[in-house]
C-alpha atoms as an extended CHARMM CRD file, in Angstrom:
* protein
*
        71  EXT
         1         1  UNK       CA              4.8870000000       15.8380000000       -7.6830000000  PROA      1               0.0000000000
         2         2  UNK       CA              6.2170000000       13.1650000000       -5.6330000000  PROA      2               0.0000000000
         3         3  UNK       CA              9.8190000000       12.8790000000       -5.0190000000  PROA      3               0.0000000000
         4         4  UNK       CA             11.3700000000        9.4830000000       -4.5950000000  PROA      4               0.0000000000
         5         5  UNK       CA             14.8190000000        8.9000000000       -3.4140000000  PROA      5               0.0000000000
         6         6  UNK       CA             16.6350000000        5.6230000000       -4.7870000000  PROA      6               0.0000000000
         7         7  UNK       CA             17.2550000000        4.0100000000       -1.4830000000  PROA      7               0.0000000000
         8         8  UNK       CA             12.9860000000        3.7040000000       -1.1020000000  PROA      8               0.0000000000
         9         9  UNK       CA             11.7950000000        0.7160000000       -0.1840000000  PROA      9               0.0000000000
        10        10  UNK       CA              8.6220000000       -1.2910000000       -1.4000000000  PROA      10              0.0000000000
        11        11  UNK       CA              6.7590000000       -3.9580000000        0.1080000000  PROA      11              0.0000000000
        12        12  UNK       CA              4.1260000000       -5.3930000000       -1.6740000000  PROA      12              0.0000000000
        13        13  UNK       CA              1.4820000000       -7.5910000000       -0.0420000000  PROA      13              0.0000000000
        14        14  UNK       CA              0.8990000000      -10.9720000000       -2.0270000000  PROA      14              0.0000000000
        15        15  UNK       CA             -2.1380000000      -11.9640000000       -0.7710000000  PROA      15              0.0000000000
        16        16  UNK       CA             -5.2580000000      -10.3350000000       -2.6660000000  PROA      16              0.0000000000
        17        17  UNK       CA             -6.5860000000       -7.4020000000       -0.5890000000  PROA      17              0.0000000000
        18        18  UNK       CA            -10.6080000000       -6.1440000000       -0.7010000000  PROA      18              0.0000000000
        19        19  UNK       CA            -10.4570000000       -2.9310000000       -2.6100000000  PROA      19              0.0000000000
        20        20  UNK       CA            -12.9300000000       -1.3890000000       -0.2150000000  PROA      20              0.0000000000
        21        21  UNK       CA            -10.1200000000       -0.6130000000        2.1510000000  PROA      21              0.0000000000
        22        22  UNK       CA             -8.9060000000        2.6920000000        3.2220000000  PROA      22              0.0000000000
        23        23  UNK       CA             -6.0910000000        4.0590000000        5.0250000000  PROA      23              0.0000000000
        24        24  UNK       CA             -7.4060000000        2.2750000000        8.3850000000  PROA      24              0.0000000000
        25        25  UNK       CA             -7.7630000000       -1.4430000000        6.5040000000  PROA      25              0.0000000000
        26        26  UNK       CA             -4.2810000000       -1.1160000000        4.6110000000  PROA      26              0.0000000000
        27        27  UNK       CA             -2.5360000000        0.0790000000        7.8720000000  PROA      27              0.0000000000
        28        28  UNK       CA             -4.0640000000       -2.7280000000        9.6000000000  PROA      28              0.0000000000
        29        29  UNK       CA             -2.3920000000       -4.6420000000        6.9560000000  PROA      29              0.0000000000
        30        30  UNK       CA              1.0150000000       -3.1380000000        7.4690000000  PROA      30              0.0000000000
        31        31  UNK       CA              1.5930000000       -3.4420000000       10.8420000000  PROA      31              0.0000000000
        32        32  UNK       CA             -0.3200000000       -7.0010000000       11.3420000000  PROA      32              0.0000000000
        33        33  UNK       CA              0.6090000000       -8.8160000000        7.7200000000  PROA      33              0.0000000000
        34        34  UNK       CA              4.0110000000       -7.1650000000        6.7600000000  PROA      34              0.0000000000
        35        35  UNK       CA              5.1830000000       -6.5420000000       10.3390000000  PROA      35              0.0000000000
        36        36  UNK       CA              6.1920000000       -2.9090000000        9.5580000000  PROA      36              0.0000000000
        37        37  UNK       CA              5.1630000000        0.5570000000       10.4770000000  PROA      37              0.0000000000
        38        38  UNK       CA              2.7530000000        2.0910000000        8.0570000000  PROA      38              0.0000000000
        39        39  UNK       CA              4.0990000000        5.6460000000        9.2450000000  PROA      39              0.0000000000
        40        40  UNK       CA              7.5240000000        5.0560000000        8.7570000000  PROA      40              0.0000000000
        41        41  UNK       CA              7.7580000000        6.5050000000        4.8330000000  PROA      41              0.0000000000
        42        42  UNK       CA              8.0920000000        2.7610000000        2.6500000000  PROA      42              0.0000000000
        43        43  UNK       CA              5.5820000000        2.5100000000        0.0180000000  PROA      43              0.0000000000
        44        44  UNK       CA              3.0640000000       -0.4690000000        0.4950000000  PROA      44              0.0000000000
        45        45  UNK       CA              1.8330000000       -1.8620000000       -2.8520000000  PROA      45              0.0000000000
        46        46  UNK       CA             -1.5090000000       -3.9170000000       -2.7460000000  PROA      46              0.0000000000
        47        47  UNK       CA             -2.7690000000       -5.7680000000       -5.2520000000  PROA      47              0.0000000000
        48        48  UNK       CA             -6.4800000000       -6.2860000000       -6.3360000000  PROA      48              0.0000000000
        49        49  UNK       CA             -7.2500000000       -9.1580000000       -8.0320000000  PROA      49              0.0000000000
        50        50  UNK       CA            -10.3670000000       -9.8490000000       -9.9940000000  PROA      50              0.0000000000
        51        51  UNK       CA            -11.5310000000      -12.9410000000      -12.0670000000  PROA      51              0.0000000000
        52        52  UNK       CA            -10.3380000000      -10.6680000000      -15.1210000000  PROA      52              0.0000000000
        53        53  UNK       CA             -6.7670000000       -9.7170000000      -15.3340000000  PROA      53              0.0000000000
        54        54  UNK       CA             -7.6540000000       -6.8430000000      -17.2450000000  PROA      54              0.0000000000
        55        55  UNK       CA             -9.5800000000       -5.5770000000      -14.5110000000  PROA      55              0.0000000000
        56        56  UNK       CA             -6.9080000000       -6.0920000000      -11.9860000000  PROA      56              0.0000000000
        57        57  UNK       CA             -5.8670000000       -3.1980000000      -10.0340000000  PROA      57              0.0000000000
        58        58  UNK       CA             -3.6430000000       -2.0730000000       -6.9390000000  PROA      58              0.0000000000
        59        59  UNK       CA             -3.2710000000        0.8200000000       -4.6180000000  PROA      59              0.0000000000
        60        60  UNK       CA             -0.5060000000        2.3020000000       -2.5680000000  PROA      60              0.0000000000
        61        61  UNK       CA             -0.5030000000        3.2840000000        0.8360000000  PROA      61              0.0000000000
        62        62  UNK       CA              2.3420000000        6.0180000000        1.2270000000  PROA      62              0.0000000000
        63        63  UNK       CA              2.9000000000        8.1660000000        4.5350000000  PROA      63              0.0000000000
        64        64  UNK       CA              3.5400000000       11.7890000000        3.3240000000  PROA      64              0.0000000000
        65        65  UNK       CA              4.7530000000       14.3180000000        5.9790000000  PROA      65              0.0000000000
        66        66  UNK       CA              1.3680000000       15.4400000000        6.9140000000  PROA      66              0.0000000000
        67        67  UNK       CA             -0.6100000000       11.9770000000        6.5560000000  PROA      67              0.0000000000
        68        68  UNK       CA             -1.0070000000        8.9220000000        4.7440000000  PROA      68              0.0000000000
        69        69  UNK       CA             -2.1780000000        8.8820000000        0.7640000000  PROA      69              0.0000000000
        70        70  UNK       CA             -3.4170000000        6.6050000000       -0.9470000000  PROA      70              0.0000000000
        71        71  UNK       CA             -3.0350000000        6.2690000000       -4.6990000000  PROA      71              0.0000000000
């Protein structure tokens, strides 16, 4: 169970991302793109766009106090 506090902020990257990216890609993506540091705790929300919204996705890139997760 995750435990979010209400102060937590989100930053959400609004260019489509490759969904082949892992925690190296999306961190790249944090600290080049959104000018922050992927370790710092925020939750980073990318999107996944497809030519069918129904198929759209996204994935967030979350630094837990032993690494980063990705759901």
């Amino acid at each position: 169970m995750i435990g979010l506090v209400h102060h937590l902020k989100i930053y959400a990257c609004t260019q489509p991302t490759d969904m082949r990216k892992g925690f190296d890609g999306l961190s790249g993506i944090v600290a080049h793109l959104l000018a922050e540091d992927p370790l710092s705790g925020l939750l980073f929300l990318f999107l996944f766009l497809f030519h069918n919204p129904t198929r759209d996705r996204m994935k967030i890139l979350y630094w837990d106090r032993d690494g980063l997760a990705i759901w």
